[in-house]
DOBATOR-768609 format. One line per field, with one value per atom (N, C-alpha, C, CB): residue in three letters; x, y, z. Coordinates in Angstrom, 1 decimal. Glycine has a CB too. Layout:
BEGIN
residuo	ALA,...
x	X,...
y	Y,...
z	Z,...
END
This chain:
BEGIN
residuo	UNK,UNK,UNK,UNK,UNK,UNK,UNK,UNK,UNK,UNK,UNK,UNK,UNK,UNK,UNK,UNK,UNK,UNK,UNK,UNK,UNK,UNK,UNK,UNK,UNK,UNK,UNK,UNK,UNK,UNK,UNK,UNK,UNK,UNK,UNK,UNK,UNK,UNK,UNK,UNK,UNK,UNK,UNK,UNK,UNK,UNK,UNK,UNK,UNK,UNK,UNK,UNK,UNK,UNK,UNK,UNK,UNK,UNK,UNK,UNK,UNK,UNK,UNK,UNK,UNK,UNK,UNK,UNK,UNK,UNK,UNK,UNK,UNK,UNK,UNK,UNK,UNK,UNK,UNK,UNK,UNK,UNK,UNK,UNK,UNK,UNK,UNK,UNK,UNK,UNK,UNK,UNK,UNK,UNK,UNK,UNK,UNK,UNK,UNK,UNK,UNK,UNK,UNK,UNK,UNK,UNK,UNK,UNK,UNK,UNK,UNK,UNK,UNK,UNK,UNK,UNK,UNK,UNK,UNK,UNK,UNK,UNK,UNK,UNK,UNK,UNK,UNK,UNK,UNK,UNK,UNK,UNK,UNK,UNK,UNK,UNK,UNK,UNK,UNK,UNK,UNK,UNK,UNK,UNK,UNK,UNK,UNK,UNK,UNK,UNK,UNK,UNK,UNK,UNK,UNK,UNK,UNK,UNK,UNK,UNK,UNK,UNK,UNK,UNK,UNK,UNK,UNK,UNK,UNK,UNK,UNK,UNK,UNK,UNK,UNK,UNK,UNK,UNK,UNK,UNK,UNK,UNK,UNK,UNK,UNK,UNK,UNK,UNK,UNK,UNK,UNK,UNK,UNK,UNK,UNK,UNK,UNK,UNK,UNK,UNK,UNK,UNK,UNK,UNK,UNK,UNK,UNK,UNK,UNK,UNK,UNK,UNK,UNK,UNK,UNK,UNK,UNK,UNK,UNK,UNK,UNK,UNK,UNK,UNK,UNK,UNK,UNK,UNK,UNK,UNK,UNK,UNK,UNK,UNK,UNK,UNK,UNK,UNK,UNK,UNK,UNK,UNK,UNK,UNK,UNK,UNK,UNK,UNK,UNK,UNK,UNK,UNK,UNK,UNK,UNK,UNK,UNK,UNK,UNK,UNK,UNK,UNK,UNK,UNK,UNK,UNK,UNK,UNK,UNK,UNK,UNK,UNK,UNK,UNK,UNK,UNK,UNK,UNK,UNK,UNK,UNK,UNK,UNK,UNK,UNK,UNK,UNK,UNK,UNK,UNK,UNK,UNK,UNK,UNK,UNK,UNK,UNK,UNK,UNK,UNK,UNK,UNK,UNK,UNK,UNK,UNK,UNK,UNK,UNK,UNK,UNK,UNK,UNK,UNK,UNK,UNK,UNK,UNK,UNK,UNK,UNK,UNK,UNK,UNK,UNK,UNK,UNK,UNK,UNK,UNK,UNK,UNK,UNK,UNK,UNK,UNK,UNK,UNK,UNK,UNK,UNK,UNK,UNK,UNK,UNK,UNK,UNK,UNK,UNK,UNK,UNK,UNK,UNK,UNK,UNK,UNK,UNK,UNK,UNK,UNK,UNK,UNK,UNK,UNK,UNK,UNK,UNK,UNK,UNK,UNK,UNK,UNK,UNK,UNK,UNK,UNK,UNK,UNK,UNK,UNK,UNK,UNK,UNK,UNK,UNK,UNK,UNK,UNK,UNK,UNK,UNK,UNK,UNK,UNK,UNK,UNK,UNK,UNK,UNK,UNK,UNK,UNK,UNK,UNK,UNK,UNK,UNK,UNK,UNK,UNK,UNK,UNK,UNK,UNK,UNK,UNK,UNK,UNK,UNK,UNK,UNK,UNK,UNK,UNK,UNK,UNK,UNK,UNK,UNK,UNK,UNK,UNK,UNK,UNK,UNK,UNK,UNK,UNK,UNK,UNK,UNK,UNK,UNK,UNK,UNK,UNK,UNK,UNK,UNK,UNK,UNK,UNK,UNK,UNK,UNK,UNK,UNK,UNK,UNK,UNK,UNK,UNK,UNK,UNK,UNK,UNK,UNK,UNK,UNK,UNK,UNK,UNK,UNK,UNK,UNK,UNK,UNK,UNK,UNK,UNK,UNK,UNK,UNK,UNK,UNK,UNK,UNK,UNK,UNK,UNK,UNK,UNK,UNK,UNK,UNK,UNK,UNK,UNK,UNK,UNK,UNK,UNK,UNK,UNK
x	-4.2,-3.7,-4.7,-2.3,-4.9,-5.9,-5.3,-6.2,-5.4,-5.1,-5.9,-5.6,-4.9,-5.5,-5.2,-4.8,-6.0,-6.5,-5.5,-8.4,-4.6,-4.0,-4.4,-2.2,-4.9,-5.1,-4.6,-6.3,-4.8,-4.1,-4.8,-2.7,-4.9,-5.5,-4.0,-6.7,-2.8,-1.9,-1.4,-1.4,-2.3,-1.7,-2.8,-0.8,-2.6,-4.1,-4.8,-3.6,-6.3,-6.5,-7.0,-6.6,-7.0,-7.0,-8.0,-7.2,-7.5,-8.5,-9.6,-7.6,-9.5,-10.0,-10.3,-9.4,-11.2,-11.5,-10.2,-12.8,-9.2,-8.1,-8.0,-6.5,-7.1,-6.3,-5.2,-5.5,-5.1,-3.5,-2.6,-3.0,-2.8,-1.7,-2.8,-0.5,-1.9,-2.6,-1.7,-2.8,-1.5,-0.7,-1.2,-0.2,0.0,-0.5,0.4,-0.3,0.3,1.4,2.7,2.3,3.6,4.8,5.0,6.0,4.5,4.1,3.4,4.0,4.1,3.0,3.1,3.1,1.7,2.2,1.8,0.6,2.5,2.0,1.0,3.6,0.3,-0.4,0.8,-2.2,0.3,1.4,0.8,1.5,1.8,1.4,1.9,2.0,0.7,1.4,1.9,0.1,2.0,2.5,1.2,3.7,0.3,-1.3,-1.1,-3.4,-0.8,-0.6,-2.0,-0.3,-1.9,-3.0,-4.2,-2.2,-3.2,-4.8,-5.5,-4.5,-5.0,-5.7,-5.9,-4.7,-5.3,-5.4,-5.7,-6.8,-4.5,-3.9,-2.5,-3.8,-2.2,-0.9,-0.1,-1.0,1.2,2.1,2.9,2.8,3.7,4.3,5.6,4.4,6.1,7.4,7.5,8.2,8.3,8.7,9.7,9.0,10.8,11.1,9.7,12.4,9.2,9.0,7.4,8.8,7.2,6.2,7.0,4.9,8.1,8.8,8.8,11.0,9.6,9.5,7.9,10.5,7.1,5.5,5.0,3.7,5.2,5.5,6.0,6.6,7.3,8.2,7.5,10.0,7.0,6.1,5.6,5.0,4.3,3.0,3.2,2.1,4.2,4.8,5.1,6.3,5.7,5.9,5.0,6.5,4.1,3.2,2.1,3.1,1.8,1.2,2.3,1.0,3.4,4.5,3.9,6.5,4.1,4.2,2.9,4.1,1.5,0.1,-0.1,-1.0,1.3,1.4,2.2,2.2,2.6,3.9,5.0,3.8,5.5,6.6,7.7,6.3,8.3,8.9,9.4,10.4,10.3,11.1,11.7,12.2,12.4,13.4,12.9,14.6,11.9,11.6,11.3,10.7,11.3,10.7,11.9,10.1,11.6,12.6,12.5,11.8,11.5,10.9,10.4,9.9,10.7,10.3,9.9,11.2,8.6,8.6,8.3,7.6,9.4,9.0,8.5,10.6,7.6,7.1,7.2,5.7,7.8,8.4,7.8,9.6,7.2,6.6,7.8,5.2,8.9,10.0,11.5,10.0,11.7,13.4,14.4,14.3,14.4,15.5,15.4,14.7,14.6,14.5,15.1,12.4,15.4,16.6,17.1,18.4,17.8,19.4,18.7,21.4,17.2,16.8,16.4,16.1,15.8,15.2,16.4,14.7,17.4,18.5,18.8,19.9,18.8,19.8,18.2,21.0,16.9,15.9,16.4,13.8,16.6,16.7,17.8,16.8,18.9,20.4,19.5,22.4,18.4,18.2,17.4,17.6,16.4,15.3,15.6,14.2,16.7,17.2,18.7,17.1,19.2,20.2,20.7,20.5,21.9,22.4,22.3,24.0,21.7,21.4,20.3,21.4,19.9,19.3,18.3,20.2,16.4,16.0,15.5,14.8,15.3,15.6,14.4,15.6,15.0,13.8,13.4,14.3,12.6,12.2,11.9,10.8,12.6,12.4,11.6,13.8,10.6,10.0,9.4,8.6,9.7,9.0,7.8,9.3,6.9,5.5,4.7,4.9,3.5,3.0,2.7,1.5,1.7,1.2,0.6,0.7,0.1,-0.2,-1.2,0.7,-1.8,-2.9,-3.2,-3.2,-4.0,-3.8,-2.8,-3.3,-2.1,-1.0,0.6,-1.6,0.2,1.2,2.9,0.4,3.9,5.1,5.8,6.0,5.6,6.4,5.0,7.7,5.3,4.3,5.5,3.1,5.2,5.7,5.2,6.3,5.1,4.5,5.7,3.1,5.6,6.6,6.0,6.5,7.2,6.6,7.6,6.6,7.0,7.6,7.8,6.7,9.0,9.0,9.1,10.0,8.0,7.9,8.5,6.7,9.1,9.9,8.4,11.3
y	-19.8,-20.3,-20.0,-19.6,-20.9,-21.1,-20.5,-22.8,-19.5,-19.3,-20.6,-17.7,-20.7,-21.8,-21.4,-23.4,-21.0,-20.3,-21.3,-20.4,-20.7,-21.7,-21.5,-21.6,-22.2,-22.4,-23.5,-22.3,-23.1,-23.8,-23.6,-23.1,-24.5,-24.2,-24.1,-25.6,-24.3,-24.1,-23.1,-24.5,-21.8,-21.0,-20.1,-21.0,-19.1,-17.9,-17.8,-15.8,-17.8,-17.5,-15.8,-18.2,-15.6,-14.3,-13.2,-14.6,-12.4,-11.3,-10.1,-10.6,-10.8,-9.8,-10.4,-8.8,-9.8,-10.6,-10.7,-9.8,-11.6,-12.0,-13.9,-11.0,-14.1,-15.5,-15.3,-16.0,-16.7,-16.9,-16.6,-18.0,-17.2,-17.5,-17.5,-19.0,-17.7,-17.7,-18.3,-16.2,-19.5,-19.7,-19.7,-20.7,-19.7,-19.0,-19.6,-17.2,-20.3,-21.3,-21.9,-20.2,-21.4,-22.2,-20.9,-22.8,-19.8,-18.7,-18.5,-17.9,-18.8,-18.4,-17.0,-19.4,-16.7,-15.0,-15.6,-13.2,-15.0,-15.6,-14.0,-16.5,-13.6,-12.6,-12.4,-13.0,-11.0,-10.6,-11.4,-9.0,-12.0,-12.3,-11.4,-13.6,-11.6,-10.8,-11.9,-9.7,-11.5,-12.7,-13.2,-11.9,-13.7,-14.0,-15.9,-13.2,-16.2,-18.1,-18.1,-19.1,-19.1,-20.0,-20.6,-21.3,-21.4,-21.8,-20.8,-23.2,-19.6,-18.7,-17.6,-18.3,-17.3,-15.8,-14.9,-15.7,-15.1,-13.6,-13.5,-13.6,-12.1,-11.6,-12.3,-9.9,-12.6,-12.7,-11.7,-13.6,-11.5,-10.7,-10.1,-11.1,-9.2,-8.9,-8.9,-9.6,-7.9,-8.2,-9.2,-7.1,-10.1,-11.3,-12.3,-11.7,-12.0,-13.3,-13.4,-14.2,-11.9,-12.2,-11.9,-11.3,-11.7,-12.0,-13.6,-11.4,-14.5,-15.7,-16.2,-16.4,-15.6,-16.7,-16.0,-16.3,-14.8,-14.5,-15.7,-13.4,-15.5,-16.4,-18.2,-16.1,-18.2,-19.6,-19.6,-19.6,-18.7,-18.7,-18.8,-17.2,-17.9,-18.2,-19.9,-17.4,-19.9,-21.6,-22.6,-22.2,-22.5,-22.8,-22.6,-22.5,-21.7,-21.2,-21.7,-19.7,-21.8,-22.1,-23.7,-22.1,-24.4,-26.1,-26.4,-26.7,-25.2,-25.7,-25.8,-24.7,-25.0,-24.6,-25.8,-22.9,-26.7,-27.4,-27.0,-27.9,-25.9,-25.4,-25.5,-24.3,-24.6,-24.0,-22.7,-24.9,-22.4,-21.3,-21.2,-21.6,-22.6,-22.1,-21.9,-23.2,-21.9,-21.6,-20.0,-22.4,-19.1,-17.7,-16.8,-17.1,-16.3,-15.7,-14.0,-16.0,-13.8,-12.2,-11.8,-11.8,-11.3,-11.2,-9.3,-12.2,-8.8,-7.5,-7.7,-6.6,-7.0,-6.9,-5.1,-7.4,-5.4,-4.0,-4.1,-3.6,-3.1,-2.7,-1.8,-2.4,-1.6,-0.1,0.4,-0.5,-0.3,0.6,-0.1,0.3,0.6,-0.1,-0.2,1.0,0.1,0.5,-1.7,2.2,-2.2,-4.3,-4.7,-5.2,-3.7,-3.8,-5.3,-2.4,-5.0,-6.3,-7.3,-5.3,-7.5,-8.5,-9.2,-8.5,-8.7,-8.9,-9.8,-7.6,-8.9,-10.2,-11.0,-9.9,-11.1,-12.3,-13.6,-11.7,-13.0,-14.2,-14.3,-14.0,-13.5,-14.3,-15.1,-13.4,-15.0,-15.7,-17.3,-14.9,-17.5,-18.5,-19.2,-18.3,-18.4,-18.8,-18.8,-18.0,-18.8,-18.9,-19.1,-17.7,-19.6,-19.6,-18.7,-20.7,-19.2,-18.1,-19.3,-17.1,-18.5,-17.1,-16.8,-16.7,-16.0,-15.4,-14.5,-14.9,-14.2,-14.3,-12.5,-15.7,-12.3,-10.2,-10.1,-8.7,-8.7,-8.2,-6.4,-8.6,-6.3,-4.9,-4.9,-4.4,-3.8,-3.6,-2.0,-4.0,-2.2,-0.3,-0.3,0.6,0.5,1.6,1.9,2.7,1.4,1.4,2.5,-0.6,3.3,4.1,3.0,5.1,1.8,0.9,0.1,1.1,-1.0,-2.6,-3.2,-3.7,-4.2,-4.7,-5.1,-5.6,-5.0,-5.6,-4.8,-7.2,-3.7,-3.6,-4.4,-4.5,-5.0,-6.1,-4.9,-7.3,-5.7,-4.5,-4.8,-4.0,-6.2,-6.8,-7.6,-7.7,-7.5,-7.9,-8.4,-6.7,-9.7,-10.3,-11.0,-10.9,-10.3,-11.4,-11.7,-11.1,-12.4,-13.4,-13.7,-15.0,-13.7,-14.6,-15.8,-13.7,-16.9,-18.4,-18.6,-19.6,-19.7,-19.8,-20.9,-19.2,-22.3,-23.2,-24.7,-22.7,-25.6,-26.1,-26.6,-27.5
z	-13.9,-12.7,-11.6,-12.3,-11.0,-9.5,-8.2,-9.1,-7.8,-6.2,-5.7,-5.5,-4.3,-3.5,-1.8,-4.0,-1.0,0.5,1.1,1.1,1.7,2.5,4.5,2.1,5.0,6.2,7.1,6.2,8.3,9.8,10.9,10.3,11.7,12.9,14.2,13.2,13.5,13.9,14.1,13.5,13.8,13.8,13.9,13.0,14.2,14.9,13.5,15.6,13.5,13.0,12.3,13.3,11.2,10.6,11.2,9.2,11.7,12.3,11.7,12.9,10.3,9.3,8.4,9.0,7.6,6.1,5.2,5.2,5.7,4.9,5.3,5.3,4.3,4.4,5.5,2.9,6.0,6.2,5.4,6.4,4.2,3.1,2.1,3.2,0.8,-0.6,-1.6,-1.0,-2.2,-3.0,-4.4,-2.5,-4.9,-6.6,-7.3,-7.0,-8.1,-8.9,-7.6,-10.4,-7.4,-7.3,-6.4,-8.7,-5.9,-4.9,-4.4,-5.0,-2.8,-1.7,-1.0,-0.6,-0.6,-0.1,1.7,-1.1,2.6,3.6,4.5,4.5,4.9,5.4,6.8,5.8,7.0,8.4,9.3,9.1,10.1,11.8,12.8,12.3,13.5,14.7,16.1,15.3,17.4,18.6,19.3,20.1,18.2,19.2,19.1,18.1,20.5,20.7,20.0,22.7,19.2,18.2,19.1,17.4,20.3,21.0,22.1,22.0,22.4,23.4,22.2,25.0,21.7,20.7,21.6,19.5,22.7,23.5,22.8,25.5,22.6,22.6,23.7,22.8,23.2,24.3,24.6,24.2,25.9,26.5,26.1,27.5,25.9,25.2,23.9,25.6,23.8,22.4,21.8,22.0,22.5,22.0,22.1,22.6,23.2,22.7,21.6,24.3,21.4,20.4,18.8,20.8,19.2,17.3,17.4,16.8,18.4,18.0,18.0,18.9,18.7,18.4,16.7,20.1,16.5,15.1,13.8,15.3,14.1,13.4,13.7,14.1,14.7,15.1,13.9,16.3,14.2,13.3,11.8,13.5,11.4,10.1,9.8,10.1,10.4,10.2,10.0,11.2,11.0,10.7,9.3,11.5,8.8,8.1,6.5,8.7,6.7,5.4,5.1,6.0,6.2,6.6,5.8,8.6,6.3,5.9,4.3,6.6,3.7,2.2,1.9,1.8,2.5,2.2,2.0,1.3,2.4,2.7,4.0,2.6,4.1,5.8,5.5,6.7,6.3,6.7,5.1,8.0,5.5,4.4,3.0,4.4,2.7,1.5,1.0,1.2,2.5,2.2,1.5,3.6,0.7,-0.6,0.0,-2.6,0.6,1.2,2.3,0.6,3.3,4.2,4.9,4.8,5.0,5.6,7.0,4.9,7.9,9.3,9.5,10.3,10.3,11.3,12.6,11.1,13.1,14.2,14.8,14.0,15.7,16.7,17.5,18.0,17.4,18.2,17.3,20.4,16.3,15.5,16.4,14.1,17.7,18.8,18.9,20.9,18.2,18.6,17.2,18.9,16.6,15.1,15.4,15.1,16.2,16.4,17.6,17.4,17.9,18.4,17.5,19.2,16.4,15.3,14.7,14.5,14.1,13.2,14.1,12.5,15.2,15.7,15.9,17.8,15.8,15.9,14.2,16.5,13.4,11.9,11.6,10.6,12.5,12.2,12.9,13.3,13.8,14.5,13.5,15.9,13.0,12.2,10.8,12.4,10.3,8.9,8.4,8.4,7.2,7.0,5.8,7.0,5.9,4.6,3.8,4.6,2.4,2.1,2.7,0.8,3.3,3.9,3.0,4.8,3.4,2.3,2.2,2.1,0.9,1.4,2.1,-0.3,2.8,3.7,3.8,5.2,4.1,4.6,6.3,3.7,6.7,7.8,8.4,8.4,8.5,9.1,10.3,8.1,10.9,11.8,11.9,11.5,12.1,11.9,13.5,11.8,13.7,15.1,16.0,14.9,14.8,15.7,15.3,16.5,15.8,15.0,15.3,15.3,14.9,15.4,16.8,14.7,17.5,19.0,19.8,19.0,19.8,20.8,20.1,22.2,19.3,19.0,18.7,17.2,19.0,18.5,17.7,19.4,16.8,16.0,15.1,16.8,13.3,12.4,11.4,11.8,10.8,10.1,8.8,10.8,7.4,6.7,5.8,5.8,4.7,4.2,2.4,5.3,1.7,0.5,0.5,-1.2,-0.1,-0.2,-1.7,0.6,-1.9,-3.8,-3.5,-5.0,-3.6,-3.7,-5.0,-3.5,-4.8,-6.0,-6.5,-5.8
END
C-alpha cells in the first residue's frame, strides 16, 4: 500500500516538516490544526472562534482527501484551558452528527503559536 500526501491551499499550511494529511489505503490521518486563517496564517482571536477556524481547516484538509467531516471516525482535541469542555461539544453537536465519531479530549501547558485549541482527526474513507 502507497501512502499518498494530502494537501490544500485551503487550508494553512503545515508549520513543520509534516503533511496536512496522509492517506493510506481507505485511511486518512489528518495532522493537528490549530486557528491560523489559511490566507493570512495569523491566529485568530478567541478561543471559539479559533475551534471553529480549527474545525474549518479540518474540513478542508478532509474535502482535499475526498472526504468531509462526516467521515472522521477519530478525533483528538487539545485544550490549554478544559474550563472550553462544553464550548467544545456544543461546536461538535454543530460540526457532526450522531453517531458521533470517538474522541480524546486533554489538557495540554501549551500549543503551537499561542494557539488554545489543536485538533487532528482520523477519516475511514468508502
Amino acid at each position: 500500500m502507497t501512502a499518498k500526501v494530502i494537501s490544500t491551499e485551503a487550508a494553512p499550511a503545515a508549520i513543520g516538516p509534516y503533511s496536512q494529511g496522509v492517506r493510506a489505503g481507505k485511511t486518512v490521518y489528518l495532522s493537528g490544526q490549530i486557528g491560523l486563517d489559511p490566507t493570512s496564517g495569523v491566529l485568530v482571536e478567541g478561543f471559539e472562534a479559533q475551534a471553529v477556524q480549527v474545525l474549518a481547516n479540518l474540513r478542508e484538509v478532509a474535502r482535499a482527501a475526498g472526504g468531509s467531516l462526516a467521515h472522521v471516525v477519530k478525533l483528538n482535541i487539545y485544550l490549554t484551558d478544559l474550563g472550553q469542555f462544553g464550548v467544545i461539544n456544543e461546536l461538535m453537536q454543530q460540526h457532526f452528527a450522531a453517531p458521533y465519531p470517538a474522541r480524546a479530549t486533554l489538557g495540554v501547558a501549551a500549543l503551537p503559536r499561542g494557539a488554545q485549541v489543536e485538533i487532528d482527526a482520523i477519516l475511514h474513507l468508502d
